[in-house]
C-alpha positions in Angstrom: -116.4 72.4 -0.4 -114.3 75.1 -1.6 -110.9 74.7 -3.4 -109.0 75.7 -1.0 -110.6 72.7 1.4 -109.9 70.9 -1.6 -106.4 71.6 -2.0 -106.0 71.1 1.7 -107.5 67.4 1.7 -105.7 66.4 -1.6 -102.1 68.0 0.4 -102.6 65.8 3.4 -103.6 62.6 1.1 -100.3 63.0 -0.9 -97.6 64.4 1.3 -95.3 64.4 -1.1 -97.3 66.8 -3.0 -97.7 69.2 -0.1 -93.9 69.0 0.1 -93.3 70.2 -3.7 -95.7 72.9 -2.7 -94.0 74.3 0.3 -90.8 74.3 -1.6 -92.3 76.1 -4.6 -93.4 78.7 -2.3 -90.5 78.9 -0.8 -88.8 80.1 -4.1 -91.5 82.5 -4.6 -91.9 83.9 -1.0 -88.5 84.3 0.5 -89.9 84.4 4.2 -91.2 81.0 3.5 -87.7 80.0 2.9 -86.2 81.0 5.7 -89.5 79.5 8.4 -88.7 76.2 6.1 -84.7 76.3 6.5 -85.3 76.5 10.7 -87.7 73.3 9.9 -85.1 71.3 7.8 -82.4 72.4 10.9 -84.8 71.2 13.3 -85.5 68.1 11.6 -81.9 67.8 11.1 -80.9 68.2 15.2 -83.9 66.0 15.6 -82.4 63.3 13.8 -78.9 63.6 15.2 -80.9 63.8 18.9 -81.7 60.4 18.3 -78.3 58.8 16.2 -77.2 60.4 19.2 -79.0 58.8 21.8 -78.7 55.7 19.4 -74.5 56.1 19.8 -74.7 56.4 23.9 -77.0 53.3 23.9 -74.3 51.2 21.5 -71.4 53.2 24.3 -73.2 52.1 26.8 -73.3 48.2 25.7 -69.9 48.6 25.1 -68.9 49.4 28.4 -71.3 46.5 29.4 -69.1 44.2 27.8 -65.9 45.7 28.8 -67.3 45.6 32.1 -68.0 41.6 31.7 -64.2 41.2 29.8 -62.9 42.5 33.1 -64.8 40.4 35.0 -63.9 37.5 33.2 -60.2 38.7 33.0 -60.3 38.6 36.7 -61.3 34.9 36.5 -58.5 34.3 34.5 -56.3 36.1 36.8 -57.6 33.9 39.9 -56.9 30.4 37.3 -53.7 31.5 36.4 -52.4 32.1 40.0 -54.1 29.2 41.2 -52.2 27.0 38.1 -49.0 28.8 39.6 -49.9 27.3 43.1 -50.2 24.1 41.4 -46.7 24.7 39.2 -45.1 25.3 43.0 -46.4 22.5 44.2 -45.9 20.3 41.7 -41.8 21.3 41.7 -41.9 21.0 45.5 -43.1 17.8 44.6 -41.0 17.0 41.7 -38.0 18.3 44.1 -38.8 15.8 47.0 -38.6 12.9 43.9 -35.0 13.9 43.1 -33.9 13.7 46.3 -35.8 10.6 46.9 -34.2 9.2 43.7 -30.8 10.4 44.5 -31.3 8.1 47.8 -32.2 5.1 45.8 -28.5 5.8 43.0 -27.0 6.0 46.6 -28.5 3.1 47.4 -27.5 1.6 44.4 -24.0 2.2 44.3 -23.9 0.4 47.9 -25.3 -2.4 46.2 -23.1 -2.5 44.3 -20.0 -1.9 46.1 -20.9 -4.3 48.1 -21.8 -7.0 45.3 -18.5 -6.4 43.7 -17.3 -7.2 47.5 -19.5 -10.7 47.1 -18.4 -11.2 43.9 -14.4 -11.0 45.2 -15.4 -13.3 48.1 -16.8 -15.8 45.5 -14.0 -15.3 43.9 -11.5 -15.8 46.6 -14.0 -18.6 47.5 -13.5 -20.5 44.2 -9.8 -20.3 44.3 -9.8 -21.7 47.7 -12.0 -24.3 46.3 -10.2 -25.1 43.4 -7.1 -25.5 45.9 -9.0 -27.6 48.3 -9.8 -29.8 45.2 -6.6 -30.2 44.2 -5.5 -31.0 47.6 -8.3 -33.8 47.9 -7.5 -35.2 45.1 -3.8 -35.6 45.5 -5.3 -36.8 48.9 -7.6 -39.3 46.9 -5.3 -40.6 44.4 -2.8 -41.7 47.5 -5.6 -43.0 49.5 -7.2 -44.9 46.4 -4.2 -46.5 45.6 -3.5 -47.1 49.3 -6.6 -48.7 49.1 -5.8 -50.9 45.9 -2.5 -52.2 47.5 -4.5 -53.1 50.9 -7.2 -55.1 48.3 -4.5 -57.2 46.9 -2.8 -57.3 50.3 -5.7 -58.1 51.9 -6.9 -61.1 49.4 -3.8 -62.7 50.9 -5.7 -63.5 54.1 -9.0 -64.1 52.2 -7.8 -66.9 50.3 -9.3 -65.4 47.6 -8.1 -63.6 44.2 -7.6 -59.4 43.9 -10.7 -59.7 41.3 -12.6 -61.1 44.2 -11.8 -59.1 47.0 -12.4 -56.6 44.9 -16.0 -57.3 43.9 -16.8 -58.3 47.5 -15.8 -55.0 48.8 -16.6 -52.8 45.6 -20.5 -54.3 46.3 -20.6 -53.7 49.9 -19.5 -49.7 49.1 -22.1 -49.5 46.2 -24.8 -51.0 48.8 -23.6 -48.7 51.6 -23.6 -45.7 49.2 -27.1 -46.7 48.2 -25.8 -46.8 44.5 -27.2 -50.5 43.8 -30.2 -52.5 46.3 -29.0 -54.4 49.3 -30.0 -57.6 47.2 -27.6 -57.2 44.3 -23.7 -58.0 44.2 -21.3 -57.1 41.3 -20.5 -60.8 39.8 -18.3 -61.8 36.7 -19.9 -62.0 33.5 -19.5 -62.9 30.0 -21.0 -61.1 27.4 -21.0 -61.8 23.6 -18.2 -64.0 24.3 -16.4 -61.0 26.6 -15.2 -62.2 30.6 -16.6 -59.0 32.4 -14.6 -59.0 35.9 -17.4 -57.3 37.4 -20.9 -57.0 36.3 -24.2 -56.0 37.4 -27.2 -56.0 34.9 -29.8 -53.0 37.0 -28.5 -50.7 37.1 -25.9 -51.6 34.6 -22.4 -51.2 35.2 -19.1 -53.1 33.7 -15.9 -53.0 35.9 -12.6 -53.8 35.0 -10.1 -54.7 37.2 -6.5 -55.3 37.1 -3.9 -55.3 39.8 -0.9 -53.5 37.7 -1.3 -51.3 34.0 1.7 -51.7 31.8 -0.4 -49.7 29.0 -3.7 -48.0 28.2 -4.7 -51.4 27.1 -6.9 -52.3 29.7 -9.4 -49.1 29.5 -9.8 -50.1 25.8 -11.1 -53.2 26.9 -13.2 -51.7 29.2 -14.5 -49.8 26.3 -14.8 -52.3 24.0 -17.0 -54.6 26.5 -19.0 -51.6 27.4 -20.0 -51.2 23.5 -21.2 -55.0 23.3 -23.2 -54.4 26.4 -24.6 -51.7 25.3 -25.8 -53.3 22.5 -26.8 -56.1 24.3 -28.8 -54.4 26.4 -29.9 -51.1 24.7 -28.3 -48.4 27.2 -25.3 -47.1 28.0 -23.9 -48.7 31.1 -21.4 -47.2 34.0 -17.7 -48.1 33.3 -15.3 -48.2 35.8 -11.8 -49.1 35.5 -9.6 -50.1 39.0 -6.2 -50.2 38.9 -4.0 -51.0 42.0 -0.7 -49.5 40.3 0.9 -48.3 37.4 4.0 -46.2 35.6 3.2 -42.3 35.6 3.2 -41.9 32.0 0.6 -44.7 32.1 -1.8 -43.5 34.5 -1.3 -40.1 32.6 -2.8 -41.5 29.6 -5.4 -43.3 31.5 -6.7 -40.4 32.7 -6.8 -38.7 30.1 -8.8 -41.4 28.0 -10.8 -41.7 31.2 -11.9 -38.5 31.3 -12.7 -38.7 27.5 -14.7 -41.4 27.5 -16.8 -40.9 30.7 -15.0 -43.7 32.7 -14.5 -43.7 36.7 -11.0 -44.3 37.3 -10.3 -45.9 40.9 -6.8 -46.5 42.8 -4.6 -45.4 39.7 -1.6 -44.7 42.5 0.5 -43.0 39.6 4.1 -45.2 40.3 4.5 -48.8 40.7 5.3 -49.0 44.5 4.1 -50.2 47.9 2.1 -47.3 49.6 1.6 -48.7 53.2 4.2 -50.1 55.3 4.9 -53.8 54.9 6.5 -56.6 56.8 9.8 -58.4 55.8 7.8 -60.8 53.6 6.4 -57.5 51.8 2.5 -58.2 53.5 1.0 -55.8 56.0 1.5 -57.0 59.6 -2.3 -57.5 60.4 -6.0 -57.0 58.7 -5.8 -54.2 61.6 -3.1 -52.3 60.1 -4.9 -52.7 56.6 -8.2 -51.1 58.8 -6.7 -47.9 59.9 -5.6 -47.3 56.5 -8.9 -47.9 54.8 -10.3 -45.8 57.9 -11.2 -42.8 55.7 -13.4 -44.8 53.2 -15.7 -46.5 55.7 -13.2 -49.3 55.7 -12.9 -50.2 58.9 -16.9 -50.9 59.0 -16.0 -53.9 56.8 -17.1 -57.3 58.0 -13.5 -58.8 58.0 -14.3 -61.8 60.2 -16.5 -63.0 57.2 -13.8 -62.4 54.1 -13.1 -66.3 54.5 -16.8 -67.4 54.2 -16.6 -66.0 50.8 -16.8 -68.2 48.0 -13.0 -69.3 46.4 -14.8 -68.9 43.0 -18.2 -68.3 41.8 -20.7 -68.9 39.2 -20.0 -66.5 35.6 -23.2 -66.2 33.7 -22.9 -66.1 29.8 -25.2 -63.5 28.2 -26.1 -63.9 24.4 
């Protein structure tokens, strides 16, 4: 092999080598130079050729994704107008609410106006009411001390006392009333060594009855016997208090203490004066007349015919 073969082989094992060579020559021949500046060029063009190609490639994935961006922005577009579809319904809805609730505050102010109507009629109602009350009882007090004269009146043909008229018919309005059993009477009484006019032990009630009040004596009686039967029997009983008359300034206070003390208070007439019309010996002219004025109370329903078969006295049980 000769040198140069050599040379050649050792050139193209090392290319670096070769590369030294060509430039050394180049220095030495200057048309070497030139042949090897037109290589270096075309090197050079080669390589931006392909940065080049490799630029268009990267241009070309960018319009790629551009080209996706629009198509996604389009999407968005589409949501958006289809949220704005939704934001017009929604007020169209929201719109149809407000009128709907503007119905129901007009609905509620005609409620209103017409419960503040109610509430005047109640109002006007109570008034009457309280009117009416006041009427019935002025009506009742002169009826219940109509009724008181007629008991003590009335006795007169009985042969009997006013206590026990009064029992006999205070019994047969408690029965009728359905206020004690049909096999029960009210019947004097004494209890821890107190006369109780009237008495009944179930349920348990304490009457006292007296035909004219000078003072507020007699309800504190009725009190006082009402605390020894309430210890005597462990309950509190009904009290009642009947007067057939007495001076206004009495029956004043009576009612008062009445009302106080939880007592019924029955024929107080307020005056001490006859309250039907009487004959010249100062007696009713008839048990009739005495019946139309008890008329209102069931009165005239009374078994009159049998007021003599009552006893002229009967038997008072003592209670220890």
């Amino acid at each position: 092999m000769s040198l140069v073969d050599e040379l050649i082989k050792e050139l193209e094992s090392d290319p670096e080598k070769a590369k030294k060579l060509l430039e050394k020559m180049a220095e030495l021949y200057s048309e070497l130079s030139f042949s090897l500046q037109i290589r270096k060029l075309a090197e050079k063009m080669s390589l931006m050729v392909e940065e080049q190609t490799k630029i268009w490639q990267e241009i070309s994935k960018i319009w790629q994704e551009i080209k996706a961006i629009k198509e996604e922005q389009t999407k968005i577009w589409q949501e958006i107008s289809k949220i704005w579809q939704e934001i017009k319904a929604i007020k169209e809805e929201q719109t149809k609410i407000w009128q709907e609730i503007s119905k129901i505050w007009q609905e509620i102010k005609a409620i209103k106006e017409e419960q503040t109507k109610i509430w005047q009629e109640i109002k006007e109602l109570k008034i009457g009411q309280n009117r009416l009350e006041r009427k019935i009882d002025h009506i009742y007090e002169g009826l219940s001390a109509s009724i008181m004269y007629v008991f003590g009146e009335l006795s007169q043909y009985a042969g009997m006392t006013f206590e026990e008229f009064v029992r006999k018919f205070l019994t047969d309005r408690m029965r009728r009333a359905g206020e004690i059993p049909t096999d029960r009477e009210l019947k004097p009484a004494v209890i821890e060594g107190e006369e109780i006019d009237a008495f009944l032990e179930d349920p348990l009630i304490v009457v006292e009855i007296t035909a004219h009040a000078k003072s507020p004596e007699k309800i504190e009686k009725l009190l006082r016997k009402a605390e020894k039967i309430r210890e005597a029997y462990g309950r509190e009983p009904r009290k009642i208090l009947i007067v057939q008359t007495a001076d206004k300034d009495v029956a004043k206070e009576l009612r008062r203490i009445a009302e106080r003390e939880d007592v019924e208070l029955i024929g107080l007439g307020g005056s001490e004066r006859a309250i039907i019309p009487a004959t010249s010996r100062g007696y009713p002219s008839s048990p009739s007349a005495i019946s139309n004025v008890l008329y209102p109370f069931e009165a005239s329903s009374f078994n009159f015919s049998s007021i003599n078969s009552f006893p002229s006295g009967s038997h008072i049980p003592k209670i220890t």
